[in-house]
SELO-551577 format. One line per field, with one value per residue (C-alpha): chain; y, z negated, x. Coordinates in nm, 2 decimals, padded with zeros to 4 digits. Example, Ala and Ser with C-alpha at 12.3 -4.5 7.8 and 13.67 -1.06 7.14 Angstrom:
! SELO-551577
c = [A	A]
yy = [-00.45	-00.11]
zz = [-00.78	-00.71]
xx = [01.23	01.37]
***
This chain:
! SELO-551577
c = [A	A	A	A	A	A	A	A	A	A	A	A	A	A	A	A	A	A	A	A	A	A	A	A	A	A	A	A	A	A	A	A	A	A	A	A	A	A	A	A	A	A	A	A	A	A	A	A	A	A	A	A	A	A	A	A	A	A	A	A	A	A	A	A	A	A]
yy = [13.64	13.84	13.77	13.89	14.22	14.32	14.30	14.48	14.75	14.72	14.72	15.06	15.21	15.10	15.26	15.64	15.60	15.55	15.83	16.00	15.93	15.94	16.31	16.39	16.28	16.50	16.81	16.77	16.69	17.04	17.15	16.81	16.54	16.34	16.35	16.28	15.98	15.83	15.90	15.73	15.48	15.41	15.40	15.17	14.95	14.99	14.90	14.58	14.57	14.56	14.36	14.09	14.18	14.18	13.81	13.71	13.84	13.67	13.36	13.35	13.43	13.15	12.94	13.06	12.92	12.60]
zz = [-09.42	-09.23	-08.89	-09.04	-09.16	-08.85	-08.65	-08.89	-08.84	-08.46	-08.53	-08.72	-08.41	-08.18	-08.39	-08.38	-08.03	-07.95	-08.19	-07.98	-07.67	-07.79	-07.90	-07.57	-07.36	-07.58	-07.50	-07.15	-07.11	-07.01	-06.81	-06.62	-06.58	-06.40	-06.68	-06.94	-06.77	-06.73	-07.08	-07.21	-07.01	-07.19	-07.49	-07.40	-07.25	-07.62	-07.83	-07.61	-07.70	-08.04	-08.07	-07.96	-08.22	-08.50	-08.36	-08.42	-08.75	-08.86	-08.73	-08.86	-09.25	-09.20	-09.11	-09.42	-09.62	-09.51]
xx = [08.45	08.69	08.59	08.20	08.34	08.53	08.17	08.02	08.27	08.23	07.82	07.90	08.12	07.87	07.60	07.79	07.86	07.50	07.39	07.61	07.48	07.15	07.20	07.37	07.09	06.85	07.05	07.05	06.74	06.64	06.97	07.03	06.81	07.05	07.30	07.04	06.94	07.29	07.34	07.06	07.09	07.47	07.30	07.04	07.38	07.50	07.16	07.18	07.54	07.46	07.17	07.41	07.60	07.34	07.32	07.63	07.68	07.36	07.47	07.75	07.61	07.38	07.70	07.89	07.61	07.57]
***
């Protein structure tokens, strides 16, 4: 149960981070291009990221219950 909780508090860092990034690429979008690209494209690195994560975490629930 532990090990499930501290990716779900990873999956919530990841989350704010990509908010983040997310917002920052909005901002620049009509001062920089270049900088809005690069920051969306960390946060499409981090949806990835946590997509894998949402993986695991499933996975592992559906281990818990068996």
């Amino acid at each position: 149960m532990k090990y499930t909780q501290k990716h779900i508090e990873k999956q919530n860092i990841l989350l704010s981070r990509y908010k983040s990034l997310i917002e920052q690429a909005y901002n620049f979008r009509q001062t920089d291009s270049a900088l809005s690209d690069f920051s969306e494209y960390k946060a499409i690195k981090l949806l990835h990221k946590m997509n894998k994560q949402q993986f695991l975490i499933r996975d592992l629930n559906s281990l818990q219950q068996n």
